[in-house]
Structures are given as C-alpha cells and as structure tokens.
C-alpha positions as CSV (number, residue, x, y, z in Angstrom):
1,X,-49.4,87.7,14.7
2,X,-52.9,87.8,16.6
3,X,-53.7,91.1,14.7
4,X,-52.3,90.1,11.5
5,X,-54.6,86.7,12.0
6,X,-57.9,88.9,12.9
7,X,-57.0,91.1,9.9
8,X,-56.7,88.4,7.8
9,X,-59.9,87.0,9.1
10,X,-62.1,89.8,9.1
11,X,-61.6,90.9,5.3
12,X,-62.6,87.1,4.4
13,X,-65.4,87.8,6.7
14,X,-65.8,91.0,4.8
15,X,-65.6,89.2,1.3
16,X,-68.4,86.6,2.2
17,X,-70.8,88.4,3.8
18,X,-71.2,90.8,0.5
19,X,-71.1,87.0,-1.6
20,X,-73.7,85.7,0.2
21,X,-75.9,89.1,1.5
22,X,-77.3,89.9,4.2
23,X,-79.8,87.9,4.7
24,X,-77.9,84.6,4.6
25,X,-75.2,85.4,6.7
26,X,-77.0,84.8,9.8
27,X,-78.6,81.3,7.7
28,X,-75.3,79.8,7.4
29,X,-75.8,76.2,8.6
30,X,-72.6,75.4,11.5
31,X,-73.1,71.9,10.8
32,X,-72.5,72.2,6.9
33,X,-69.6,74.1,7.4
34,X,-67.2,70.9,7.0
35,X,-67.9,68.8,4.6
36,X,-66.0,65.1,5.2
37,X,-64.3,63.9,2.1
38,X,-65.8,59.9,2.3
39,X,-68.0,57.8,4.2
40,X,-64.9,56.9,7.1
41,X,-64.4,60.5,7.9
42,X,-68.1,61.5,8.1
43,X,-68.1,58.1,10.6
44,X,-65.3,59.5,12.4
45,X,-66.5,62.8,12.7
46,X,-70.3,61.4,14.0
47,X,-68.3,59.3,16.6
48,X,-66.3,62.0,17.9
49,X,-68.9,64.4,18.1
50,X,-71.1,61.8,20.3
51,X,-67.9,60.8,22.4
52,X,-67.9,65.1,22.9
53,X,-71.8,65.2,23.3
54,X,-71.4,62.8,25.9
55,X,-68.6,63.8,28.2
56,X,-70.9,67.3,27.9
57,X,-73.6,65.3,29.6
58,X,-71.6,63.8,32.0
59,X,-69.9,67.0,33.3
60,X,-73.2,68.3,33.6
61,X,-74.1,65.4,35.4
62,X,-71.5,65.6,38.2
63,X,-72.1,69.2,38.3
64,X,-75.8,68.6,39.1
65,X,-74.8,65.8,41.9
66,X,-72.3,68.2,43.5
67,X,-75.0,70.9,44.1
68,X,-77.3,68.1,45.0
69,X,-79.7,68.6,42.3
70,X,-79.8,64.9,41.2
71,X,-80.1,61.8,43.7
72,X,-76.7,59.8,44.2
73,X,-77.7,56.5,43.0
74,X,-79.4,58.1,40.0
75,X,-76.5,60.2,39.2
76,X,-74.5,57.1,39.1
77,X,-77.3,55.1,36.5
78,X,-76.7,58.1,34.4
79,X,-73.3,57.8,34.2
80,X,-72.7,54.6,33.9
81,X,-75.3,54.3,31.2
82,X,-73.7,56.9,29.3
83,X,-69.8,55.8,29.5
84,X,-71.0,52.7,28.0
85,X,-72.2,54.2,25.1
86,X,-69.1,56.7,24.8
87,X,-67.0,53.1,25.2
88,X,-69.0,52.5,22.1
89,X,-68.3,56.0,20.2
90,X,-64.8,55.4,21.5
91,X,-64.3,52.1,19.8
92,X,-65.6,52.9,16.7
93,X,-63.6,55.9,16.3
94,X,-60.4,53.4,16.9
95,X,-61.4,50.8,14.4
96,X,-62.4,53.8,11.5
97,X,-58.6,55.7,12.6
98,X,-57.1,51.8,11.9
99,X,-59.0,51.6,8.8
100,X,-58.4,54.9,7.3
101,X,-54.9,54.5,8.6
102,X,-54.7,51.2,6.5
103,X,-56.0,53.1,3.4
104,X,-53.5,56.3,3.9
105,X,-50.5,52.9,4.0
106,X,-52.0,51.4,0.9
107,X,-52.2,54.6,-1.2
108,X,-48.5,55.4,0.1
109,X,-47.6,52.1,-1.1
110,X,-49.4,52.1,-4.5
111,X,-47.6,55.9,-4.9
112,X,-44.0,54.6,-4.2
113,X,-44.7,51.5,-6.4
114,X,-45.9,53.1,-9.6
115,X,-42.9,56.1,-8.9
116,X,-39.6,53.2,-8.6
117,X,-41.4,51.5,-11.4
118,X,-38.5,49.9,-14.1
C-alpha cells in the first residue's frame, strides 16, 4: 500500500514539476497550498495555526528552563502569557466549529426540505 501510495505520489510529482518548470518548483508558496473555501474556515485555520505556533513556543520554552537556559520565574511569565493567548485561539476556534457546525445543520435542513417537498 506504502509503495503503491509513493508511486502514486511521485508521478503527480512528476506531472507538476514538467506543468510548472523548473524554476517554479522550488517557488511554490507552502502557505498557498490550501486554499479555505469562506471566511469561517480561513478563521479556523488562522486560529489553529496560532493554537500550534504557540504550544511550539511553549515546548521550547520548557525545553530551555530544563537545561537552565531561561530563569524560573521568567520561564513561568512566558508561559503564562502565552496560554492566555492560546485560551484565546482556543475559544475562537470553538465558537467558528459552533458556527460552521450551525451552517452545515441549516444547509442539511434546507436539502431535506426542498427533497420531501409535496
């Protein structure tokens, strides 16, 4: 299954590369590589990637106080400056799943409605 996948994989790789040249594979832009479909999943996907961006920090952060790199008491500023803005991230994230959650209900709703129709 793994080779089948790399196979697979490779001759898109393959396909691509000769699309776009040389010279722009290595110009490909990561962060362009998904595209959100409306304004709540760009929101989600911005929130998540700060929640992610700041448990990175943190790690790092614990890492440095266990080799002693970073003082105790400011290790603990650091951190407790940065879960309060992941709380934020974290919160956001919850009310944008609620609302696209709500939308995804609604458009079942609307679907089922117009299809039992008399």
């Amino acid at each position: 299954m793994v080779l089948m996948n790399t196979d697979v994989l490779e001759g898109w790789l393959r396909e691509n590369e000769e699309k776009l040249g040389s010279n722009e594979v290595n110009c490909v832009d990561v962060d362009e590589a998904f595209e959100p479909c409306d304004v709540l999943s760009k929101q989600m996907m911005d929130c998540t990637a700060s929640d992610l961006a700041v448990e990175d920090a943190i790690y790092a952060l614990d890492k440095a106080a266990q080799e002693g790199a970073i003082p105790f008491d400011q290790y603990l500023r650091n951190v407790r400056l940065l879960s309060r803005e992941q709380f934020f991230h974290r919160a956001t994230a919850s009310k944008v799943r609620a609302v696209q959650m709500q939308a995804q209900v609604a458009s079942m709703a609307s679907r089922a409605s117009t299809q039992y129709a008399f």
